[in-house]
N, C-alpha and C positions, 0 to 999 in steps of 0.2 A: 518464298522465292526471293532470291536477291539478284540486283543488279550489280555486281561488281564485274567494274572492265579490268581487263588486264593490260596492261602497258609495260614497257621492258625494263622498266626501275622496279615495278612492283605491280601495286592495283588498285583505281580509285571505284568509289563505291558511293553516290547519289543516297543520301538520307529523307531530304523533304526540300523545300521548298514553296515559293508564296513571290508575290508581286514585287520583284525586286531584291528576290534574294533567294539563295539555294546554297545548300549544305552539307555537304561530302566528307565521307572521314577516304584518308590516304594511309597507303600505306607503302613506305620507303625501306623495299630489303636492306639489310647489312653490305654495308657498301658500295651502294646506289648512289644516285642524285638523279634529279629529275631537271631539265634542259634549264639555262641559262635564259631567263622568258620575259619579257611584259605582256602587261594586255590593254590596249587603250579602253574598252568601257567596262570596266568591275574592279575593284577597289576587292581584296581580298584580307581575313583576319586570322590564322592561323592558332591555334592553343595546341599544344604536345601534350599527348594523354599517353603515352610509353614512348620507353626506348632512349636512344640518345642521336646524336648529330649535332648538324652547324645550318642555323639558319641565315642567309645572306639579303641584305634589301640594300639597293644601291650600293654604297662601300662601308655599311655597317654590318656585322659579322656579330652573330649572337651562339650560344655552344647551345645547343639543345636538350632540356630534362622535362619530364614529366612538371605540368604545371605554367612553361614558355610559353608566351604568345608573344607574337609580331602584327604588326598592323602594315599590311603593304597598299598604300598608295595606288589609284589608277595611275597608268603609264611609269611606275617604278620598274627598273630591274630586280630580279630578283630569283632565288634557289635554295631548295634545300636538301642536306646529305645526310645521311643515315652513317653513323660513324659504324662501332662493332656488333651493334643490336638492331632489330627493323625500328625503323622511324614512322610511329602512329600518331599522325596529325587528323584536328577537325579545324576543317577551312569553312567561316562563312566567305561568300561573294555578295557581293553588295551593287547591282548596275542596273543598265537599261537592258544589256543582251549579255546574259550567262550562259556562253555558248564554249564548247572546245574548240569551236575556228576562231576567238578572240586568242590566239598564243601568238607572239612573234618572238623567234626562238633566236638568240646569239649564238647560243653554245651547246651541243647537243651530245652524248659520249655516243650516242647510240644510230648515228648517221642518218635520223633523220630528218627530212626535208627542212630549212629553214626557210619560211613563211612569213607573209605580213598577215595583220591583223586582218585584212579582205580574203588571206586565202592563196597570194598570190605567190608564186617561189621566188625567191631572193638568189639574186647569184653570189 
């Protein structure tokens, strides 16, 4: 039995997790991106286990291959896009609440709500 969500860039999928941390592989169709985000409590690490794209944290811009990791910072901006192949990342989080309402979104292709990290809708 698997837990993979489906989300409209593609679909994450909950591996395990332990006091402080939880670990998800993603998966980024062929010309996707997933929202323009921070998150104030989770520090998040990415490694690219297939595929290609562009990873983004703050205004450093990395090209995406099998082997990449990024280290994104609590409270960084940051994205990543699946160039012509899907983008298979494994993301540790690392915080006090590893929650999906920790996202506050900038930039979203896919119109949805932009949020504060409480949940609350941003105009």
């Amino acid at each position: 039995m698997t837990n993979v969500v489906a989300r409209p860039w593609g679909w994450f999928e909950p591996l395990g997790g332990g006091e402080g941390y939880l670990v998800k592989r993603l998966c980024i169709r062929a010309g996707q991106r997933i929202s323009l985000q921070r998150h104030h409590h989770r520090s998040e690490h990415w490694v690219v286990v297939a595929g290609s794209g562009t990873l983004l944290c703050e205004q450093h811009s990395v090209q995406a291959q099998p082997g990449t990791t990024l280290l994104i910072p609590c409270g960084a901006v940051h994205r990543a896009s699946a160039g012509e192949q899907d983008l298979l990342i494994v993301e540790v989080q690392r915080g006090e609440l590893l929650s999906e309402d920790d996202i506050e979104r900038f930039a979203d292709d896919y119109q949805r709500p932009t949020r504060s990290a409480s949940g609350q809708v941003l105009d």
